[in-house]
N, C-alpha and C positions, 0 to 999 in steps of 0.2 A: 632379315625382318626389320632392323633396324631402317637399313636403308630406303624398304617401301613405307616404314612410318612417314620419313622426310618427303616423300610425293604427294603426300596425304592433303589436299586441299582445307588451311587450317579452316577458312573461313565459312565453311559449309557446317561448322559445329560451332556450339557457344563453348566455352573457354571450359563449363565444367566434364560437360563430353568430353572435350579433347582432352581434358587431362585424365580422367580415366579410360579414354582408348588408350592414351600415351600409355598407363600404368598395367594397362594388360598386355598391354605388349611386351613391356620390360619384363614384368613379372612372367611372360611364354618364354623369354629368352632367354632368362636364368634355369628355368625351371627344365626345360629343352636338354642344356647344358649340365644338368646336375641330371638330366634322363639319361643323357648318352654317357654320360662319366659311370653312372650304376648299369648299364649294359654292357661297354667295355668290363666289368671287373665282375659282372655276373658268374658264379662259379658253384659247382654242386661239390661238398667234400661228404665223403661217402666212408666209411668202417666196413668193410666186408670180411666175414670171418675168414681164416687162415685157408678152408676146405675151397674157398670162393675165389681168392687172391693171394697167392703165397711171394708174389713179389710183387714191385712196384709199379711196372708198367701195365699188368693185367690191372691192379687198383686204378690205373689212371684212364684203361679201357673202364673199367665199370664205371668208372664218374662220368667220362665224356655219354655213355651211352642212357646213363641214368639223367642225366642235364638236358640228353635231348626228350625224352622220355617226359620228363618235368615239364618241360618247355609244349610239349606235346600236349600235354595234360591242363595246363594253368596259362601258360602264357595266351595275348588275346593273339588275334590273325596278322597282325603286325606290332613290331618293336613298341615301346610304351614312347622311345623320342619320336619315332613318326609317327605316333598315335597324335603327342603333344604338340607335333610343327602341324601336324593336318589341323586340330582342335584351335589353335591362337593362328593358324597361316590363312585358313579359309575366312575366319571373324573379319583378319585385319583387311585379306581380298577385297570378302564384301562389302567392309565401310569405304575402301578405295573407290571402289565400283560407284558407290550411292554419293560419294562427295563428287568426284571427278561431273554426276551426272546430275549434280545442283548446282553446279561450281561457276558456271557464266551467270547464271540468272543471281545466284547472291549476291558474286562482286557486281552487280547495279547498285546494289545498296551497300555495297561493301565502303570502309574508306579509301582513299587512291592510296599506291604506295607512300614510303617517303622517301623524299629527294634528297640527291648525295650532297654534302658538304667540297669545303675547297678539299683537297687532296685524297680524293676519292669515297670519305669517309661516309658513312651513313648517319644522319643525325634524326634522331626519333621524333617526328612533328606529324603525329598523324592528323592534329586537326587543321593545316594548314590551306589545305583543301577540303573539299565535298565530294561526295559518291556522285557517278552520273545521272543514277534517280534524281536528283536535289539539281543538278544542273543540268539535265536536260531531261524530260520529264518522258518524252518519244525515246528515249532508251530503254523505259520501261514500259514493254508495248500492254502489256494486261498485269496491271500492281492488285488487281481486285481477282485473279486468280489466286487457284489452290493447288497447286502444282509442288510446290515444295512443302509446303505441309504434310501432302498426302504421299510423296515419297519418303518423305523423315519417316513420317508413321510406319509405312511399309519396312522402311531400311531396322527399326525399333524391332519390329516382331521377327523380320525373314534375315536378318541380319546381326540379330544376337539374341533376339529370346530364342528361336526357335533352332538354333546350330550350337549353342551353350546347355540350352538343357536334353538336347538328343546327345553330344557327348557326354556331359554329365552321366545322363543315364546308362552310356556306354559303358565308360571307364566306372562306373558302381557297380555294374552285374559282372563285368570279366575282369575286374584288375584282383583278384584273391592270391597271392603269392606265398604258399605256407614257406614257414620255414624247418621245421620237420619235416621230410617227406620219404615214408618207405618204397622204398625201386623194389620193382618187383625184379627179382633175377633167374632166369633159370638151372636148373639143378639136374645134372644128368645122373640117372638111376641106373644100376645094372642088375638083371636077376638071370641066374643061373639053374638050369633044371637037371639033376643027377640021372635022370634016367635016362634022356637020351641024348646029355651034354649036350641042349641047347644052351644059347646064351638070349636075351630079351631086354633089351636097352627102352627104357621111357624116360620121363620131361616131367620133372618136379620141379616150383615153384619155390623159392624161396624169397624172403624180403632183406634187404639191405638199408641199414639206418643211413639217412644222407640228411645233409643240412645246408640248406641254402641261403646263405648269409645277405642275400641283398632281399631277401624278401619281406622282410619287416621294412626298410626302407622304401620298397618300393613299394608299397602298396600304403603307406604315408606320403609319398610324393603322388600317387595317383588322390589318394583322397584328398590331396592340399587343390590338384587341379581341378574335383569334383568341385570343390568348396569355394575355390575363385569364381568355377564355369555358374553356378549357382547364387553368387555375391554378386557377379556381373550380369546376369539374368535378371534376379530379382531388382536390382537399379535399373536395370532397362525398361522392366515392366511398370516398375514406381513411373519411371520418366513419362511413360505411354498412357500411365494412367491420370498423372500432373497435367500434362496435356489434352486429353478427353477431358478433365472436370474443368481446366482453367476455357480451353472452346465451347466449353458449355455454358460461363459465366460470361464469356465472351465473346461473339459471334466473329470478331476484327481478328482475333489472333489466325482463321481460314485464314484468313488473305493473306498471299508472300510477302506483301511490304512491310505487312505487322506482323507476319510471324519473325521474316527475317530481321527486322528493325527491331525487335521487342527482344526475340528469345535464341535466335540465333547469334545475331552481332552485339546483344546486350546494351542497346543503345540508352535503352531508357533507362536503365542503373546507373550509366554514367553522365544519364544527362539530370536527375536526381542530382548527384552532387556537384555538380556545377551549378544548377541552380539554388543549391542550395548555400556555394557560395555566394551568390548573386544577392540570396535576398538580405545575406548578412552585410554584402556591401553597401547595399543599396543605403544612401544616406537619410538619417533622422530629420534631417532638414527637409525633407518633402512631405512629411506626414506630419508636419506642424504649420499652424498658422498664427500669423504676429497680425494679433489684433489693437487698436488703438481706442483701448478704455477711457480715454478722456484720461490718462498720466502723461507723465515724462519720459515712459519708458515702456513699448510696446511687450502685451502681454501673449507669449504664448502660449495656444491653445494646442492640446489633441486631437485630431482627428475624431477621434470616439467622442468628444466632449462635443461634436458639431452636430445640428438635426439636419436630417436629408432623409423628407417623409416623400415615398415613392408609394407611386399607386400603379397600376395594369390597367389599362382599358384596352378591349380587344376592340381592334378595328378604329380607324382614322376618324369616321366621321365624327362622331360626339364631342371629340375634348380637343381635337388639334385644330377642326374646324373653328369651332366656336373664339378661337382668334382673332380669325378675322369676321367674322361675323357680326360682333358686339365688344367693341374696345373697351367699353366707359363700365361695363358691368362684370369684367375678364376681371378683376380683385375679390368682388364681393362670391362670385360663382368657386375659386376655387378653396376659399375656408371649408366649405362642404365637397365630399369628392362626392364623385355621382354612385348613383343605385346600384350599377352594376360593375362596381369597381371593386379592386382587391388590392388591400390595402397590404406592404411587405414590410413584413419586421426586420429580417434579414436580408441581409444585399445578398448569400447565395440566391436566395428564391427567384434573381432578377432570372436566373439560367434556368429553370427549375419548370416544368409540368404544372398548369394552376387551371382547374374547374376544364372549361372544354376543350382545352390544347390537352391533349394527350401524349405529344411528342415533345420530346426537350426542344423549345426554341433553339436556332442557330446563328438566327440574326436578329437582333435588338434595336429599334429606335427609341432614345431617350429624347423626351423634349420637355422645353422649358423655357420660361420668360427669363429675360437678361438678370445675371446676379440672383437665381432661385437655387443655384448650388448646383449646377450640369459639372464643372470642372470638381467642384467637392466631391460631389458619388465616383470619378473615376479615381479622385485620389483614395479612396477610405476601399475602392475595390484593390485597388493594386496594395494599399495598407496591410488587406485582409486575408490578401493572398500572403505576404511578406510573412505575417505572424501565424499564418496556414489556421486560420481561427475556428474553423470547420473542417469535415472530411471534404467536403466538395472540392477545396481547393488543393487534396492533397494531389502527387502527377500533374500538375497543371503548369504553363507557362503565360503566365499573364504578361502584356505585353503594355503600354501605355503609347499611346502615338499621336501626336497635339497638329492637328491642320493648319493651323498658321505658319509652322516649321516649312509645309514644303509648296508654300506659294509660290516661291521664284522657280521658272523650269522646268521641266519633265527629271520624272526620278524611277526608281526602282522599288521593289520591296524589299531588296537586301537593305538599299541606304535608307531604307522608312526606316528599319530594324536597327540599324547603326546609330538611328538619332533617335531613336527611341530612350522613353525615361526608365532607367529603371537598369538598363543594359550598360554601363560602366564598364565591357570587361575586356582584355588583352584582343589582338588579332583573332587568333587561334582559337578564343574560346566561344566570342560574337559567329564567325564560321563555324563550330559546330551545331551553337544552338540556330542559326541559319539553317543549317542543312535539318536537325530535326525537325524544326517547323516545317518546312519544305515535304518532307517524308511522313511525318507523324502529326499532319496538324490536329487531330479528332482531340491531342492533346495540349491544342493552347487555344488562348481566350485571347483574342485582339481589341485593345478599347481605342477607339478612335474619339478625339475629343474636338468638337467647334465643327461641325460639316458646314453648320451656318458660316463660317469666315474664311469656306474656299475661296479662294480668288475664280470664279467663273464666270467669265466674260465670254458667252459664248448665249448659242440657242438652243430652241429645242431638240433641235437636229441632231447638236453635240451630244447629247442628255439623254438621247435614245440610238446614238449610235451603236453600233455593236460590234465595234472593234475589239478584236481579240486577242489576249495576251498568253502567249502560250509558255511562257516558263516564268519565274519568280523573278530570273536576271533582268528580265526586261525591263527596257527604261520606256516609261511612257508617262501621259498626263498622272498627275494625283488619281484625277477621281475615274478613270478609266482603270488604274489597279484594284479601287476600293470598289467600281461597279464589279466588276471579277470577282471578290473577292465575296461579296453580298449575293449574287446570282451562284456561287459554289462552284462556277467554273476553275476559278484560281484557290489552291488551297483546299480542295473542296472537304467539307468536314469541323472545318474550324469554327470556332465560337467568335461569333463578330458584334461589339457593341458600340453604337455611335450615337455621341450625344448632338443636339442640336438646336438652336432660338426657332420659334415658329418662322420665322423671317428665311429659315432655308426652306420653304415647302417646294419650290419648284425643285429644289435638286432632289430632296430626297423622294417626291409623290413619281418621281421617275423612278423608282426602284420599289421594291416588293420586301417588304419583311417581315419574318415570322411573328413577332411581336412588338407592339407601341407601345412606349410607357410613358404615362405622366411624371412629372416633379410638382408634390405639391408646398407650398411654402408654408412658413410657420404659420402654425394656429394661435390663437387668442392665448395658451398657457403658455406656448412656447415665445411670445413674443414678451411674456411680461417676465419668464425665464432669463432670455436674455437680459433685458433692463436690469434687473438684480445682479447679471455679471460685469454689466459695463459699470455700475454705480456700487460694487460690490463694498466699498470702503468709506459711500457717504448714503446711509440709512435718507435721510431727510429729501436729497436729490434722485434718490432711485424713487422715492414716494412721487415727488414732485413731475418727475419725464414720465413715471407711467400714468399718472392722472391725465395730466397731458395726452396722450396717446392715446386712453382708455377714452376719454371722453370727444375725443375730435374725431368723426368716421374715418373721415378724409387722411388722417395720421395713422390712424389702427389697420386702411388698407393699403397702405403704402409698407407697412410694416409685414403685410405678408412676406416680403422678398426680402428673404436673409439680407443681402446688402446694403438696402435701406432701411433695415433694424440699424444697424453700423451709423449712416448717415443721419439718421434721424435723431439716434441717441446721441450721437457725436454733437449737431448741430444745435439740440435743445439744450443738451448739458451747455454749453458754451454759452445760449443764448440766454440763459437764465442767469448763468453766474457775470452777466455783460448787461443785460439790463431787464433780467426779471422775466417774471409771469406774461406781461402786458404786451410783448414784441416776440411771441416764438413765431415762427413759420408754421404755414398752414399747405403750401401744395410744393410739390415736387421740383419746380425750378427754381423756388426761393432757398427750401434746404439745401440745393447743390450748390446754389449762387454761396450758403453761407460756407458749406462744405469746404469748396474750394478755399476762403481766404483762409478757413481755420486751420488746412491743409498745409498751406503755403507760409504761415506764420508759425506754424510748428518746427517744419522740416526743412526749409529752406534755409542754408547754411546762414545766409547773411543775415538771418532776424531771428533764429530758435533761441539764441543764448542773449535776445534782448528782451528790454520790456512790451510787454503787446499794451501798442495803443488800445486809448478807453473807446469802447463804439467801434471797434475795427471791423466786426464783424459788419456791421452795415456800412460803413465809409467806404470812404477810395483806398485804392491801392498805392501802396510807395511807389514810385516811380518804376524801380528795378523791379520789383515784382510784376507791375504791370507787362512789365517790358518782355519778362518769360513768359506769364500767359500767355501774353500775343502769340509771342512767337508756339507755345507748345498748339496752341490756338490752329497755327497754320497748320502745325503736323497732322494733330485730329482731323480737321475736313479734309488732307490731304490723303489721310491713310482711310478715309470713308469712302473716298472716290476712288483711291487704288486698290480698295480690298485689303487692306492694307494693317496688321492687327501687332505685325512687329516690326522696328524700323533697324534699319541698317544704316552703321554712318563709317566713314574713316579711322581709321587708328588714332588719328591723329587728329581727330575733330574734337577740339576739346567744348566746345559751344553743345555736343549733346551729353557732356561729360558733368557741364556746369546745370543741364537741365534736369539732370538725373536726382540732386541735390535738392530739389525743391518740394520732395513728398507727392510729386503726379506722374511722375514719370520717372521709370524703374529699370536702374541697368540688369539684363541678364547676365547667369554664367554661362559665358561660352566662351571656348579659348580659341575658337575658330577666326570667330566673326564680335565686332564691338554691336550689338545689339542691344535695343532699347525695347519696352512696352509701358502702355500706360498702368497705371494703377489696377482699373479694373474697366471692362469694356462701357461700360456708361457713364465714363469719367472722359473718356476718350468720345461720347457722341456728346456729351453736355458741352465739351472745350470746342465741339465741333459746332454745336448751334449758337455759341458765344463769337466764332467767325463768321456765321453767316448774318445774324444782326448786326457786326458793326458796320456793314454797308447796309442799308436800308434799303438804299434802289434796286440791290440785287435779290432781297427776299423775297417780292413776285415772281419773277423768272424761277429763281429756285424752287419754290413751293411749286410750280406749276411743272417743274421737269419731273422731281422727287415724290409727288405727292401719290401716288400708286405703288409705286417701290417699295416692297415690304423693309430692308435691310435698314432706309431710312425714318422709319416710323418713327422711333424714340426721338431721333434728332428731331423731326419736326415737330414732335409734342414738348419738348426741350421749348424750340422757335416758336411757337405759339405763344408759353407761357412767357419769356425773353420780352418780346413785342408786345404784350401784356402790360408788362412791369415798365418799358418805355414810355406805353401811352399813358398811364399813369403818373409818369415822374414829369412825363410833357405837360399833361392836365393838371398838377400840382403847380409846376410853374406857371405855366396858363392864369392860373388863380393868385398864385403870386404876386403874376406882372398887374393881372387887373386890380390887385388891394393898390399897389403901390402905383397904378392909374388913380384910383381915385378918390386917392392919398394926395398926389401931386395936384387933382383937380382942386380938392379940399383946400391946398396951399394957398394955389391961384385966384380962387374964389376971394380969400382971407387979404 
């Protein structure tokens, strides 16, 4: 019996089946063993009076005949150890029977084996690999069937409840084994009749005390096997009934992918703790932000300390249009969110059932003007999952995945998964949570962040192709895996969330999703919220920049957008304590003009730790300073026109090593590649329309190529105000030259 355990197909049961088939088998094979040992030694010892048995072998006739007699009487139609090999031999047939007959459709989700080591050895790496489900998805021809479900169930009732409690009830009504037992014996009678000396012989009855010493044992080892048959019943039936209420709460656990993925192979218990080592790794340094208060010494912020007011608006037209529709009025429109909007307290609710959706969205468009906090709401979701701050996000796999990352090339959604934030973890453990996703996506959340800074150089054609990606391994374009991925062909099931600047509409008005959301920016409390944090240690200057703001329109709407609350308060603190009231900036390409020097005279290694000239913020630049804007100058237009949001240089480039130094331009980690990005994306278009005015002749031509191109809006509201500020400084000198015309006339005159 042992033997057919080891054919047992383990993978066809979850671990705690197997381990209580394991146990009734052992427990039938002891049990067996101590039946057959009490049938060898079975013996009836019998007293029969002297008249009955006057010597020894007639005594050991009446035992043998009284034993069979007993045996006749009490014992069932077969021995009690083949009662007990039939009782544990049939259980263990039929589970063979039921695994053998699940046994190819599970190993599709099963893990691969594992691979031998150098000298033949076995070395235990089962997540080294994926199940064939996970890598090739046509292995599993119907994952939405119910086929092993509904033989488990079958195998649960005809398989052990119903062959466990029909012995049971066997071995209860026949296993009674007294150990007293009077044998009835016969008694030969003679009677004699005097008259006509007949003789008349009859057949009396007499009883014999016997005692049958295995019968108390044995009918304790039957009711031990009643008592397991009924202990392993009753679990099966628990199990059958576990099963009914959990398919009841859950319609997914039908299907074999999720039953066998969930409750057979116990996937999700083990991917539970890996994730949850995961979110303990996952580093504090991504849920903080280093904000620059106007000190010496950037202050870090929380995550939770940051606002990201999000609102729902069903359906494109209203709020996404109205972008491009009316530019000049796109500040003052989103202080108020519109009539039919819903506003969210909670970043679960972004996944959540709200007024006429009925169905859990599956796919999310988040959009948002540059610097309104798109990259903020993906960090405080992945935050929120990490500190699991609700039940929503308990089971869940939240994923973070940044589009700028996979501009160069065609790639995969293994390697999306691999450079993903948040995934820091060994070979072995990225491949498994690979393969769960693959298998189980209903249980992850995909955030895709920036669709606006694909690199898509390409047409309509591209955009609506409908090329198909038929496994996860596949390498293909970006947005060819994420059109997959959004349409539920790839993954189908998964939660997919992407944020986006109105300036991607051609990519994303080509794809279909369940829900649109607004980002709306700070409101009038929240903006004067902030000023109290930036000036949180000088009462007098916090009065003085929100006066300012509060009473300038043109300040207070620029402040809707988180990052020029930053710029703004950054620029006026500076400009007050530089020359007061009488000179702050009033529109958008003056604060960046000042932004920048203050930028660059803070953190620029070669001028932080000196005196900052008097009037800097309006004067020229030091030479060397000039000389790296230029040059960061050239990267911005260059990374505008390549699509271009991270740059890549040499190891041994230390010329982007020295520009990283200057507070605009930020080395990443990565141990891969020396990779650089700007500060923040409109740090990177402001540097950008700071190169296209310093040629003058080329600003017509450029306006004229750009001037429809959504991606370059900001740059060219940048260039407008640029060329602005020019004509002005031209027209100042203009007046200059003419006083000192006719100044020099005045001379001549004299």
């Amino acid at each position: 019996m042992e033997s057919c355990l080891k054919l047992l197909p383990n993978k066809s049961y979850n671990k705690y089946s197997l381990l209580f088939l394991t146990l009734f088998v052992l427990i039938g094979v002891v049990l067996i063993g101590i039946a057959t040992d009490f049938h060898s030694k079975a013996t009836l010892q019998c007293n029969p009076d002297k008249t009955l048995a006057s010597d020894l072998s007639t005594r050991k006739y009446i035992e043998t005949q009284c034993l069979l007699k007993y045996a006749q009487e009490f014992y069932p139609s077969l021995p009690l150890h083949n009662l007990f090999m039939i009782n544990f031999g049939l259980v263990l047939l039929l589970n063979i029977i039921y695994a053998y007959s699940v046994k190819e459709r599970v190993e599709i989700f099963a893990d691969p084996p594992s691979t031998a080591t150098n000298g033949g050895e076995e070395e235990s790496r089962p997540l080294l690999g994926i199940s064939r489900a996970a890598s090739d998805p046509k292995a599993c021809r119907n994952p939405g069937g119910h086929i092993i479900f509904t033989v488990y169930i079958m195998h649960l009732i005809f398989c052990r409840i119903v062959p466990l409690v029909v012995f049971a009830t066997f071995l209860l009504t026949s296993s009674h084994f007294p150990v007293q037992y009077d044998c009835p014996w016969p008694k030969q009678v003679t009677s004699t009749s005097r008259g006509n000396f007949t003789q008349n012989q009859s057949m009396n009855f007499s009883t014999v005390d016997c005692t049958y010493l295995m019968g108390s044992n044995k009918e304790k080892l039957a009711a031990t096997v009643v008592t397991i048959d009924l202990f392993f019943g009753v679990v099966a039936f628990m199990e059958l009934a576990y099963l009914l209420w959990s398919t009841w709460k859950d319609r997914n656990l039908f299907i074999d992918l999720e039953f066998c993925c969930v409750y057979l192979l116990r996937k999700r218990k083990r991917i539970r703790k890996l994730m949850k080592k995961i979110r303990e790794n996952i580093s504090d340094e991504i849920f903080y932000l280093h904000d620059d208060f106007g000190e010496k010494r950037l202050s870090r912020r929380k995550l939770e300390e940051m606002y990201v007011n999000v609102i729902i608006q069903e359906g494109r037209e209203s709020t996404c249009a109205r972008w491009f529709e009316d530019r000049q009025e796109v500040y003052k429109i989103y202080f108020k969110a519109p009539a039919d909007a819903t506003t969210l307290t909670k970043m679960a609710d972004l996944f959540k059932p709200t007024g006429a959706c009925e169905k859990r969205p599956k796919t999310i468009l988040v959009v948002g003007r540059p610097g309104i906090g798109k990259t903020l709401l993906t960090k405080k979701l992945l935050y929120q999952w990490q500190q699991q701050i609700s039940k929503f996000w308990h089971n869940k796999i939240v994923i973070l995945i940044r589009f700028r990352a996979f501009n160069k090339g065609q790639t995969s959604l293994r390697n999306m998964l691999s450079n993903s934030d948040g995934l820091n973890m060994a070979l072995a453990d990225l491949n498994y949570i690979y393969e769960y996703v693959c298998l189980i996506p209903s249980d992850v959340i995909l955030i895709f962040d920036g669709l606006d800074e694909l690199n898509l150089k390409v047409d309509r054609g591209f955009l609506a192709n409908e090329y198909s990606i038929n496994s996860p391994d596949q390498v293909s374009h970006i947005f060819q895996i994420f059109k997959e991925l959004v349409k539920g062909t790839l993954l189908p099931g998964v939660t997919l969330l992407t944020t986006s600047r109105p300036t991607g509409e051609r990519i994303y008005q080509a794809l279909e999703f369940d829900r649109e959301i607004e980002i709306l920016g700070f409101h009038e409390e929240q903006i004067k919220d902030y000023v109290e944090k930036f000036c949180r240690h000088d009462i007098q200057k916090r009065s003085e920049i929100w006066n300012l703001i509060k009473e300038s329109p043109e300040l207070l709407s620029l402040c809707y957008i988180p990052v020029n609350s930053y710029i703004v308060c950054l620029t006026l603190k500076e400009s007050i304590e530089v020359e007061g009231q009488s000179n702050v900036p009033r529109t958008i390409t003056e604060l960046y003009k000042r932004a920048i020097k203050i930028l660059l005279f803070r953190h620029h290694l070669g001028y932080k730790d000196k005196p900052t000239p008097k009037n800097y913020i309006t004067g020229k630049l030091p030479e060397p300073l000039q000389n790296d804007l230029n040059a960061l100058n050239g990267i911005a237009r260059n990374g505008m026109i390549e699509d271009q949001l991270i740059f890549e240089f040499e190891n041994d480039d230390e010329s982007a090593s020295e520009l990283s130094d200057c507070g605009l331009f930020n080395k990443l980690e990565d141990k891969r590649q020396n990779i650089f990005c700007f500060l923040h994306l409109t740090i990177q278009e402001f540097l950008a329309a700071l190169h296209v005015v310093d040629d003058m002749e080329n600003v017509e031509p450029f306006l004229s190529e750009h001037i429809k191109i959504p991606k370059w809006y900001l740059v060219i509201q940048f260039v407008a105000g640029l060329i602005g500020d020019k004509m002005r400084e031209l027209k100042a000198q203009r007046n200059k030259l003419q006083r000192y015309a006719c100044l020099v006339d005045q001379l001549n005159i004299l």
